[in-house]
C-alpha positions in Angstrom: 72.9 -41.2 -5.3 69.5 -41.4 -3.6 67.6 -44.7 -4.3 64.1 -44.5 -5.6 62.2 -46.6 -2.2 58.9 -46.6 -1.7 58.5 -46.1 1.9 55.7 -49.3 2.9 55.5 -51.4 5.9 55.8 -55.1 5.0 52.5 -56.6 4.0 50.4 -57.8 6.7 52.3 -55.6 9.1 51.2 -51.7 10.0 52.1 -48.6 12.3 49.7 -48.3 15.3 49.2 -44.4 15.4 48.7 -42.6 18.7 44.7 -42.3 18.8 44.2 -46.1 18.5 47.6 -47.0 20.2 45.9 -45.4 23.2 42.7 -47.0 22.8 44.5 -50.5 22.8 46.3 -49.8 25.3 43.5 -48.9 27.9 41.8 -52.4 26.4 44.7 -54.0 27.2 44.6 -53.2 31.0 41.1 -53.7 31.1 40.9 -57.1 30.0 44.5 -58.1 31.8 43.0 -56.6 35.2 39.7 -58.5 34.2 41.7 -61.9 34.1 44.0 -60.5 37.1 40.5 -60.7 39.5 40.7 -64.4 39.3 44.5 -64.9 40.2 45.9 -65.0 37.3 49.5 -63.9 37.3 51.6 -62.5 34.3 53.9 -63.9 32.1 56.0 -63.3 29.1 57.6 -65.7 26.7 60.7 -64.9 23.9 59.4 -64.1 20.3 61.8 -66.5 19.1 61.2 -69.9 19.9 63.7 -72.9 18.8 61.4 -74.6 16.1 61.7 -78.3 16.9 61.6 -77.7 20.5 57.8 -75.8 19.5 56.9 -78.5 17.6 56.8 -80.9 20.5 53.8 -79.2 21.5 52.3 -79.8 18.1 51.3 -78.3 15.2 51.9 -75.5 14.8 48.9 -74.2 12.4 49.5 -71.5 9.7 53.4 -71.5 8.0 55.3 -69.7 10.9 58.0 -67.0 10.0 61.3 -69.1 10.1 65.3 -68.0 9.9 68.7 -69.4 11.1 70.7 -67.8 14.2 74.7 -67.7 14.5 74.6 -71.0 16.0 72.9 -72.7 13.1 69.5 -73.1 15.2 66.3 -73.1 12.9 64.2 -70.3 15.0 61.0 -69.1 14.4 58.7 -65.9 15.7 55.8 -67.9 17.9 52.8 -68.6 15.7 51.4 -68.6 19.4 51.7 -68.6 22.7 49.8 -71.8 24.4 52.9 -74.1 23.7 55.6 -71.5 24.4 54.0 -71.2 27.8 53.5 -75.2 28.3 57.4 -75.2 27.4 58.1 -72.8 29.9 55.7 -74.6 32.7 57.6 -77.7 32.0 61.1 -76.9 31.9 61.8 -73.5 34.2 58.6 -74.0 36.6 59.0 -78.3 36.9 59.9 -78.0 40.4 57.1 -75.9 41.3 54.0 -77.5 42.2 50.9 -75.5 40.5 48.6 -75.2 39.9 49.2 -72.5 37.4 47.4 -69.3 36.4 49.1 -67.7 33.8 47.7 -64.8 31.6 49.7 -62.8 29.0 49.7 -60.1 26.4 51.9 -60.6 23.7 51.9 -60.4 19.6 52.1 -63.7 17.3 53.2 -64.2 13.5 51.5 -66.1 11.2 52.3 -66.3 7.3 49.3 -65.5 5.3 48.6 -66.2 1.5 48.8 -62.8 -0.2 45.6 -62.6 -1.6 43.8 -62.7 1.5 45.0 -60.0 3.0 45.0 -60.6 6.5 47.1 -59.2 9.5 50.6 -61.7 9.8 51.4 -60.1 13.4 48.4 -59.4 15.9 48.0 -59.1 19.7 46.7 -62.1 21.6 45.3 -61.4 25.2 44.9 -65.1 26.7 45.1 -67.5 30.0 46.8 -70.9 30.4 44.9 -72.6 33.4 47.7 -75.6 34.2 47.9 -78.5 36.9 44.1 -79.2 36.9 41.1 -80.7 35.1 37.8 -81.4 35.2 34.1 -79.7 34.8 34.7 -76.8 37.2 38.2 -75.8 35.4 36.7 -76.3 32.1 33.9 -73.9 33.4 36.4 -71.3 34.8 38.3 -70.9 31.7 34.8 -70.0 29.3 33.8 -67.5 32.4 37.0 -66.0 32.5 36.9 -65.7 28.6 33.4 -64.0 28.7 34.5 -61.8 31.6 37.2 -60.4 29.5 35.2 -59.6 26.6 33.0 -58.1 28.5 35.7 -55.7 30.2 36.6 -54.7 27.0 32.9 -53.5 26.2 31.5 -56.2 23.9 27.8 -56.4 24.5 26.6 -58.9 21.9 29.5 -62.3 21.8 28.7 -66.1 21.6 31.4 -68.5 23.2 31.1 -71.6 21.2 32.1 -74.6 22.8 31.9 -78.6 22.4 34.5 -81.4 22.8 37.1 -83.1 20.3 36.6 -86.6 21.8 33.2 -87.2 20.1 35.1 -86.9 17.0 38.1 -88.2 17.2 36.6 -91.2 18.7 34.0 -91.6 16.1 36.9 -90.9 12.9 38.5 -93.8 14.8 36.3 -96.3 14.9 35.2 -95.4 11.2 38.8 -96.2 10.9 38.5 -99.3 13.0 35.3 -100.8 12.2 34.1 -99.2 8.9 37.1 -99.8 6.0 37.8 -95.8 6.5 41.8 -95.2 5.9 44.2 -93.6 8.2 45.1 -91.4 5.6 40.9 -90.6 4.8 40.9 -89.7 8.9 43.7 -87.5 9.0 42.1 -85.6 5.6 38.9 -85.3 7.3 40.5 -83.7 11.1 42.9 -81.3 8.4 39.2 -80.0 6.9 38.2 -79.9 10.4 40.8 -77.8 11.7 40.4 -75.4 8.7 36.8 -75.0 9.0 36.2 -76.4 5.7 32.8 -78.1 5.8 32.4 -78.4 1.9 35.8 -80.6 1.6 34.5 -82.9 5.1 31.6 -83.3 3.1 33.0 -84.2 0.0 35.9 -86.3 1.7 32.6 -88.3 3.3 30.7 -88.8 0.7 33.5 -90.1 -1.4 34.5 -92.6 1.3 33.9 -96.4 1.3 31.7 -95.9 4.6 28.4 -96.9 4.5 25.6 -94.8 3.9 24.7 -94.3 7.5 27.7 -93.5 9.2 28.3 -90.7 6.4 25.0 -89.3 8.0 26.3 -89.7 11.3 29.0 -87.7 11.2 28.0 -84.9 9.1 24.9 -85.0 11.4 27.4 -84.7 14.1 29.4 -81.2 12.7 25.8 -79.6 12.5 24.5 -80.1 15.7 24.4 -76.7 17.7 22.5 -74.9 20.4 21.9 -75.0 23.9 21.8 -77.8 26.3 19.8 -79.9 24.4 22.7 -79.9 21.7 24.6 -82.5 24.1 21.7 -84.5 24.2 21.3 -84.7 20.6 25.0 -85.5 20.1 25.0 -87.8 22.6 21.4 -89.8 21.1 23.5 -89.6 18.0 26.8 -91.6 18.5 24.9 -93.4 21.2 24.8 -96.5 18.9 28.2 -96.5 18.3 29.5 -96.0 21.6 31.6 -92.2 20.8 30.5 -90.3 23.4 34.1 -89.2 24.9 34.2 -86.3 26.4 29.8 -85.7 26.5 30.0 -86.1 30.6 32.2 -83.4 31.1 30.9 -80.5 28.5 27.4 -81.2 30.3 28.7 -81.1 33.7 30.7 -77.2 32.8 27.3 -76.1 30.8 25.8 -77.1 34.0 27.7 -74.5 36.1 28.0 -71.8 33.4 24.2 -71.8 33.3 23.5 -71.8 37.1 25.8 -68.8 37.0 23.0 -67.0 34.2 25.5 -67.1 32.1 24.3 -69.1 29.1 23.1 -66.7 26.8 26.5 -65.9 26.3 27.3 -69.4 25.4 26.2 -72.0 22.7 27.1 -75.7 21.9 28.4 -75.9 18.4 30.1 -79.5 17.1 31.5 -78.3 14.1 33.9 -76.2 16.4 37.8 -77.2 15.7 40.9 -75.4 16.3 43.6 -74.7 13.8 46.0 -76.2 15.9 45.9 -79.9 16.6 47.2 -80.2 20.3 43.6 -80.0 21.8 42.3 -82.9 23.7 38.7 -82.1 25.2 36.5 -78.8 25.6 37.1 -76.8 22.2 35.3 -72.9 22.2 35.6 -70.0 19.8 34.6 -66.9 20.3 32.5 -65.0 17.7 30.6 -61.3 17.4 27.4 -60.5 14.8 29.0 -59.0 11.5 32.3 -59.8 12.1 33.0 -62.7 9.4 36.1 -64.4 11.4 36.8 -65.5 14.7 37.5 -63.5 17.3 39.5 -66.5 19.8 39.7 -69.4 20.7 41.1 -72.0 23.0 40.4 -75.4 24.7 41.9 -78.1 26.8 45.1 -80.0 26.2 45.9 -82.6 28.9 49.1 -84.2 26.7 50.8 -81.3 25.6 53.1 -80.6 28.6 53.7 -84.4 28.6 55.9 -83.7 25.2 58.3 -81.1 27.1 58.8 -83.6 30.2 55.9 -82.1 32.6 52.4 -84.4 32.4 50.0 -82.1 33.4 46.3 -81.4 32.4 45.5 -78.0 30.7 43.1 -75.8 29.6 43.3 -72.0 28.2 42.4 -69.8 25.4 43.4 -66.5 23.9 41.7 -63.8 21.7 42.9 -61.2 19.0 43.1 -57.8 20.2 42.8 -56.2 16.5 39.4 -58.3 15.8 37.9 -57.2 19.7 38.2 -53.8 18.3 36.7 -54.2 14.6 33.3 -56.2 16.8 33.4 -53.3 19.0 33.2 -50.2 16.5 30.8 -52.9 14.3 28.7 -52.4 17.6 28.9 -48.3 17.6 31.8 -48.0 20.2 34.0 -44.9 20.6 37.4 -45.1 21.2 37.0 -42.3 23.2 34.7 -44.4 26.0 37.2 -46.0 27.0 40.9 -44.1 26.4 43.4 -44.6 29.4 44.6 -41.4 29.1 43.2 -38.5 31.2 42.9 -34.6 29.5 46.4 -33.5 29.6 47.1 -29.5 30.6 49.9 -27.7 29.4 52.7 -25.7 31.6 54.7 -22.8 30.1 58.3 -23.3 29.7 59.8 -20.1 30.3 63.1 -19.3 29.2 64.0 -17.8 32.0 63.2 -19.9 34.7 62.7 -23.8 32.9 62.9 -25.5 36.3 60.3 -23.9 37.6 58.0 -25.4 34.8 58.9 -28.4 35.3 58.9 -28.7 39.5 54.8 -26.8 39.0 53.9 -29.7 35.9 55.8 -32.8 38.4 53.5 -31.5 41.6 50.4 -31.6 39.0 51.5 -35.3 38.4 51.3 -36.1 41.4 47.7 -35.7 41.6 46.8 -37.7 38.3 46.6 -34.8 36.2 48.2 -35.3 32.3 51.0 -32.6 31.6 52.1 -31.3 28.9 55.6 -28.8 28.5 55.2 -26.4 25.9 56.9 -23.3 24.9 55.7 -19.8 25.2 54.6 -19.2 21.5 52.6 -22.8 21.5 50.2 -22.3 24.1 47.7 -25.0 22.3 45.5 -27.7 24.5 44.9 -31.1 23.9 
């Protein structure tokens, strides 16, 4: 006897029908030969990575989909694809000298809490910039973010970027110098990486610091803007001596704003990863009326350390599904930018198939769509 299923995907998963399948697919090649233009060359990493081996690179951010293989080997479907390629870089590439440019296009699973209803398996487009460091790499991998967006028709973005030392050093010396606890500091960077300003607040003002330092660094996660925004930070912690990493994010908006660039770009503090590997330049990518992030990325100079490769690094990667909710929230069509070309249909006689198919393989040829239909469906596309 039959059982009574309801046919359903599992939640957070979905079909990609053919009108939007193609529309991703041509804004797929767009922003990949958009990232191609500055040498980057493709990669591709397993969907199952060996858990404790990921979690050398760090952690590993929203609960990742887990199971157990023949061989008894926990496993689990990458939550990402930064450390699988640091791994890779490491281990198969470590007698290569680099640097590396590396970009890819691959889907990621992350659990979700049910209520929330958000996607558990999405398409990141991204870059992995390996084997150097500095202002101008920094600098290369914003551009090369903006660049893509921009090749897949956003008009209206802001790349959000700062740098991690300012407050890592600070939550340290509060730590240090100021009767903080470890476990206080690492409560505060978990907010941090969650975006949750209300508990960092709470977590501060409930602390045994003084008075001023609270302001300090809750000044310091609502300082944003242009330029001037690293001058602020920097007249801030000056005091205190926490200015890691100030140099370095001046010296990249520097270069991204002799390139008229800037309006693309704005210094935000309160900027923090979910994942905890980053070691220097932070930046998320947002879009007007679109209520969650669109990327994100950074430099992380220890990770490849973990897998027996030292090397500094810097990357980022965006979500494919969220590109396309900012771009129909900005009155794009689909049909702007489809890959595929008006298809034409060829008769397939019964008497003569071959022939059908010989005339539709010359069309071909010349870039021309074809279709194969029988005589009694003569409809177009």
């Amino acid at each position: 006897m039959k059982k009574n299923v309801t046919i359903v995907t599992p939640r957070g998963f979905r079909d990609v029908l053919p009108g939007e399948a193609d529309w991703r697919e041509a804004l797929k090649a767009r922003a990949m030969e958009a990232i191609a233009l500055w040498g980057y060359e493709p990669v591709e990493t397993p969907t199952l990575e060996v858990l404790e081996v990921l979690e050398l690179g760090g952690q590993l951010g929203k609960a990742p989909f887990k199971l157990f293989d023949s061989d008894g080997k926990l496993l689990v479907l990458r939550p990402d694809v930064t450390i699988p390629v640091a791994r890779m870089v490491a281990s198969r590439l470590a007698t290569s000298k680099g640097p590396f440019r590396l970009r890819y296009c691959q889907p990621v699973f992350r659990e979700e809490e049910t209520h929330k209803g958000q996607s558990r398996e999405f398409t990141q487009i991204g870059v992995e910039f390996i084997g150097e460091q500095g202002a101008a790499s920094d600098a290369e991998v914003i551009l090369l973010l903006i660049d893509a967006l921009k090749a897949c028709g956003l008009k209206e973005f802001t790349v959000a970027i700062c740098t991690v030392g300012v407050l890592r050093e600070l939550l340290q010396y509060l730590v240090e110098k100021a009767g903080a606890s470890e476990d206080w500091r690492r409560a505060v960077l978990s907010a941090c990486h969650r975006h949750n300003l209300v508990e960092i607040e709470t977590l501060t003002k409930n602390s045994q610091i003084d008075g001023h330092l609270q302001s300090v660094l809750l000044r310091l996660l609502s300082i944003r803007g242009g330029k001037a925004a690293i001058q602020q930070c920097r007249d801030l912690v000056e005091e205190i001596g926490c200015s890691d990493g100030l140099d370095e994010l001046a010296r990249t908006y520097e270069i991204i704003e002799a390139l008229g660039l800037s309006e693309f770009v704005s210094v935000d503090f309160s900027v923090m990863s979910a994942f905890d590997y980053y070691t220097g330049l932070v930046l998320e990518a947002y879009a007007p009326r679109i209520g969650t992030v669109l990327g994100g990325g950074g430099r992380y100079d220890n990770m490849t350390e973990a897998f027996g490769r030292k090397a500094p690094a810097a990357g980022f990667a965006f979500n494919l599904d969220r590109v396309m909710m900012a771009l129909l929230e900005q009155g794009a069509r689909s049909e702007d930018v489809l890959s595929m070309p008006a298809c034409k249909t060829v008769v397939v006689d019964d008497k003569t198939p071959a022939d059908a198919f010989i005339k539709a393989a010359k069309m071909r040829e010349f870039g021309t769509a074809v279709r194969l239909v029988s005589p009694d469906r003569k409809e177009r596309r």
